[in-house]
C-alpha positions in Angstrom: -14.7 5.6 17.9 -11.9 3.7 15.7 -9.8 5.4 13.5 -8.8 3.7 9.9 -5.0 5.0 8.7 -4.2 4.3 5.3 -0.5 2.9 5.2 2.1 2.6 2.7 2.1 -1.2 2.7 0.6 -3.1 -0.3 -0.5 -6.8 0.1 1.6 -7.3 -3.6 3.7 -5.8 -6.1 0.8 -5.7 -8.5 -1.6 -4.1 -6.4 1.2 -1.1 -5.7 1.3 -0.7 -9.6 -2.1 -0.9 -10.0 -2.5 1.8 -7.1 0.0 4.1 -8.7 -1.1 3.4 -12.2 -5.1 4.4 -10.8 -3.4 8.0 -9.4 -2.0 8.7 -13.1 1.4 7.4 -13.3 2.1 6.2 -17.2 1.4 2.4 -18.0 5.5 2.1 -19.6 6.7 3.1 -16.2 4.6 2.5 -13.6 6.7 -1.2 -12.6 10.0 0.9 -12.3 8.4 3.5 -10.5 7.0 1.2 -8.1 10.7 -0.9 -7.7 12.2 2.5 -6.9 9.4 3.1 -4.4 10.3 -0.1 -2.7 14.2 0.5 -3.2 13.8 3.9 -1.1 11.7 2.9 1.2 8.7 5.0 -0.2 6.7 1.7 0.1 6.7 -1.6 1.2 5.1 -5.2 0.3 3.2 -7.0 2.9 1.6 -6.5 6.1 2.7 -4.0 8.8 3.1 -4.5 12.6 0.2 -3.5 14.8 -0.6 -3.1 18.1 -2.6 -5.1 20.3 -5.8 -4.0 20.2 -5.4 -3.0 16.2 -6.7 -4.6 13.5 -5.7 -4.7 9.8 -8.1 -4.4 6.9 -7.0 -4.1 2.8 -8.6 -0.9 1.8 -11.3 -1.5 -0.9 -10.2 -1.2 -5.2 -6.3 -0.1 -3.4 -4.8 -3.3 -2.2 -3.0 -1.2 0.8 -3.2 -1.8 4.3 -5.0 0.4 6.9 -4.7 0.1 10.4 -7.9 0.0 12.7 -7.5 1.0 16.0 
């Protein structure tokens, strides 16, 4: 059985606002919110590593990664 993981990569900036603006954070905000996300850490932009046997797939209307493995 494979398992999907959501992870806290996003394949752009806009699909990280759009993510956080979906989950209620306001519309006048949301783009600092998100740079402070990325600043700390909280998120990141681009793929992660996987492992061999793993496969990465963009989780539908989210524009994060998940990890299938």
């Amino acid at each position: 059985m494979k398992i999907k993981m959501g992870t806290c990569h996003f394949k752009s900036e806009q699909s990280a606002v759009d993510y956080y603006y979906s989950q209620g954070y306001d519309r006048d905000t949301v783009g600092r919110d998100v740079m402070e996300k990325i600043r700390k850490g909280e998120i990141k932009i681009g793929p992660p590593k996987i492992k061999d046997g793993e496969r990465l797939e963009i989780l539908n209307g989210e524009g994060r990664y998940a990890i299938i493995g």
